[in-house]
Phi, psi and omega in degrees: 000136233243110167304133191224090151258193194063023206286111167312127150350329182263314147340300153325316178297295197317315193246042161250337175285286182286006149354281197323338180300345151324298132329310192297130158094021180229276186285153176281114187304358193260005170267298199284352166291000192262298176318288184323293164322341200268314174297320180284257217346280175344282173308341185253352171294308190307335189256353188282284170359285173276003148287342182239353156303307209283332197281334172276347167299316158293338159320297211229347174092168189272082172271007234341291220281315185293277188336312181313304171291344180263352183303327194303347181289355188310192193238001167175162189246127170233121181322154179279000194255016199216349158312117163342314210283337202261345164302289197313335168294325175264016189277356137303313154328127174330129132126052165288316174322293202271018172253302182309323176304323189286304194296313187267002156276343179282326171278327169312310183293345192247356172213079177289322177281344183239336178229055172285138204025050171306302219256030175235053154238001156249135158246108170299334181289350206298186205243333174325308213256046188099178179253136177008256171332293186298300164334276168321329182265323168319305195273344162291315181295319160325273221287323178296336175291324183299322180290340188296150176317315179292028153235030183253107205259030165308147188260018171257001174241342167285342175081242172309132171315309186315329184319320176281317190276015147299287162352276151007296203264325165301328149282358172285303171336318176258355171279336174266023166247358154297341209264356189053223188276341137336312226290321192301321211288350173220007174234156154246159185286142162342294184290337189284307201299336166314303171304294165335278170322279242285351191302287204287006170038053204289116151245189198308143185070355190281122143300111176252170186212145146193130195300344189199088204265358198352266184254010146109347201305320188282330158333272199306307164303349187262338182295323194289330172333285204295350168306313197302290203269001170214347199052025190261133153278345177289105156186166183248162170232136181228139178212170181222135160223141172280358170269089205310343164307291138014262210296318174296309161325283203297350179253358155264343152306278184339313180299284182309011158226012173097009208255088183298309205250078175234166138229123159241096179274127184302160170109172190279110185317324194277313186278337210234040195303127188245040186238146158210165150266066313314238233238347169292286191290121166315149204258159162234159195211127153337297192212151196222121194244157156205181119246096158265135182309141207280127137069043173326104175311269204266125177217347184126352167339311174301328207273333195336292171328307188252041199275113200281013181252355183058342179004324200244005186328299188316341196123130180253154198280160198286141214282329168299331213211087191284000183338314208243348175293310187304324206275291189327304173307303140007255185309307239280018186263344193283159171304175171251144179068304163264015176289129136218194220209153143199143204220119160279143196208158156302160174299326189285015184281315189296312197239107047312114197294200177067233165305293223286297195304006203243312183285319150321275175003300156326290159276344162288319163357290174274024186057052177256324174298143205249291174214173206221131170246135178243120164281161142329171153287176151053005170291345209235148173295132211054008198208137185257344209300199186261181179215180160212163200250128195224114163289128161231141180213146180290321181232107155266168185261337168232182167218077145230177195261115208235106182266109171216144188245105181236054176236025164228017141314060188187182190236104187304141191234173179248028102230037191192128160253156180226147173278147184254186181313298159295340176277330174272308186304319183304302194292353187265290175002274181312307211268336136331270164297341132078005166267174184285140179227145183293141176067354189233294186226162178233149153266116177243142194277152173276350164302285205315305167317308195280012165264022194215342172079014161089005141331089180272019176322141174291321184289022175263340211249244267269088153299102156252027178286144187250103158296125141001108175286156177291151177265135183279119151289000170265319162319297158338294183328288206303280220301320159329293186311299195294351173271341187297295156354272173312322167253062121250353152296333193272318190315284176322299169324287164341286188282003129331293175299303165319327194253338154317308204264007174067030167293141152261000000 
């Protein structure tokens, strides 16, 4: 294999993005992003792996059995029949499909406590990719792409881990601005998942949580704060997501970016919460982030009533609309005293009567809403509508409401928009300083909400009419006159030129 340094971040992307070409026009990216993800998954144990073969080998000499024995201290075990390298040596060979399902149930089996049932909603053998033969030659074209110098993803010539777990979000990332209205159930846009972490400020010792984790990206930013801001790994990360693909993505993120120290449970957050405190009691968490899917048809409605977590105490959501099933399972998840929240929601989450309006109600009350952020539009993958963000926090310093209209803030894209760096920086500011900005944000009184009927529309808090400079009617006159003028002079011409040319 042809030695590469210096190797970029964008170098990796680049060519892990073409991997998929391998795919395009024969499978649906929202079937073959699973194979890819799966595949870097795969390529990069094997090269970590065997990077740490060579390094105790130059250690220590051609030892097998002592290497064999100093490899077990690894963050994970890879058989040796189960390696990227020994697929890729048969990849001529009939049966590719059923030899990789055998190597990643065999890397399951063999790191059981961190990656137990990962891999058993993909099957490279599936029928998705063809009839025998057309299979076999897709995944030989796979391993060989995999095999290339720009993919020798060894962390002695790549350097940082992240590098690999870059990668990593970089193709969830273009597959979901490829997936369409798939794309919510397992990406949040950067810039949002960004804004979140930083609304909630994660330190050191924080439990997160987020209930509906889909491939772990937001989860995960908040863990990196605190690296950032303390260089402590103490801290835990918890999700639940209910789509086992999904839910396989986020525990395999987590392995490819170093993050150990997680749970992440497969299942329905609402019927079915599985992060508890042994075995009755919702477990609670420090800081609790989501983007739950807008407005949820089947969420869980028959069960609501008697939900033995008391969760709907507040009132249960409309049998249609799971918005507030989320928001609710939420607060009811936070610490008492350092619990705080941050939640993506549709606008109709704010002024929508009935239930929803009984249950707002409920929570401006106990003083829980901290502050309501409005976004831009066309920010979230599959959905153009605009959405917004709701702050909860268990101990406030006031019992007012912090209003801010950040939805004409952002950089128009030609199927997406995004915030940028100053428009994220404005909104941490304004939500600093807890003050009023003209046009942008209000401090609202709980009188004033409850003359609002517990509404949160923005435009009830937020003026954002641009008045008009005045117009001088005198000005206007004069002007007037003088265009009166100019076309009875323009006129007079005309009709000069007509009667030269013997119009009359």
């Amino acid at each position: 294999m042809t030695e590469i340094t210096n190797v970029s971040q964008d170098d990796i992307n680049a060519a892990v993005w073409n991997a998929c070409d391998t795919f395009r026009g024969t499978v649906d990216p929202s079937i073959y992003k699973d194979f890819v993800l799966t595949m870097l998954f795969l390529k990069y144990v094997s090269d970590v792996w065997q990077d740490h073969y060579d390094g105790y080998k130059q250690q220590y000499g051609d030892h097998p059995e002592l290497i064999a024995e100093m490899l077990k201290s690894e963050r994970f075990v890879l058989p040796s029949d189960a390696s990227f390298y020994a697929l890729y040596n048969q990849r001529h060979s009939p049966g590719n499909g059923e030899r990789i399902d055998k190597a990643l149930h065999a890397i399951e089996e063999a790191n059981i406590t961190k990656l137990r049932d990962v891999f058993q909603d993909i099957s490279f053998n599936s029928n998705k990719l063809g009839d025998e033969q057309q299979k076999n030659d897709i995944l030989r074209h796979l391993l060989e792409d995999f095999a290339k110098p720009e993919l020798d993803l060894r962390p002695s010539r790549v350097g940082q881990l992240d590098v690999i777990g870059n990668a990593y979000e970089f193709l969830i990332k273009n597959f979901a601005s490829t997936s369409g209205k798939k794309a919510g159930e397992f990406y949040t846009p950067p810039e949002v998942s960004t804004l979140m972490a930083r609304l909630m400020a994660p330190q050191e010792g924080d439990e997160i949580c987020d209930p509906t984790c889909g491939s772990g990206s937001l989860l995960m930013k908040c863990g990196r704060l605190v690296r950032e801001g303390t260089g402590s790994r103490k801290y835990a990360l918890y999700g639940q997501e209910a789509i086992g693909s999904t839910w396989a993505l986020a525990k395999m993120n987590m392995f490819l970016h170093g993050e150990d120290n997680h749970r992440i449970e497969w299942g329905d957050t609402i019927r079915n919460p599985k992060l508890l405190d042994g075995t009755i009691n919702l477990k609670h968490f420090d800081i609790v982030v989501a983007n739950p899917p807008f407005s949820l048809e089947k969420w869980g409605f028959e069960g609501a009533d008697a939900d033995k977590f008391s969760r709907f105490r507040r009132g249960v959501p409309p049998r249609t609309k799971g918005d507030y099933a989320f928001i609710l399972h939420m607060v009811e998840t936070m610490k008492p005293g350092s619990g705080r929240m941050a939640v993506v929601v549709p606008h109709g989450v704010l002024f929508r009567g009935a239930a929803e309006g009984r249950i707002r109600q409920r929570l401006v009350e106990e003083n829980l809403l901290d502050v309501v952020i409005g976004l831009p539009e066309k920010l979230f993958y599959g959905t153009g509508i605009p959405a917004a963000v709701l702050v909860f926090r268990k101990y406030k310093t006031d019992d007012k409401v912090l209003f801010i209209d950040a939805s004409r803030d952002f950089e128009a894209g030609k199927n997406q928009n995004l915030l940028r760096k100053t428009d994220l920086e404005r909104i941490l500011d304004t939500v600093a300083t807890r003050q009023p900005v003209a046009r942008y944000a209000h401090l609202a009184t709980p009188a004033e909400i409850a003359e609002n009927d517990f509404n949160l529309n923005l435009p009830r808090y937020v003026d954002t009419f641009e008045e008009e400079d005045e117009i001088d009617l005198m000005v206007v006159k004069r002007e007037r006159e003088l265009l009166k003028a100019e076309l009875a002079q323009l006129e007079h011409q005309m009709d000069a030129y007509l009667k030269e040319l013997g119009y009359e």
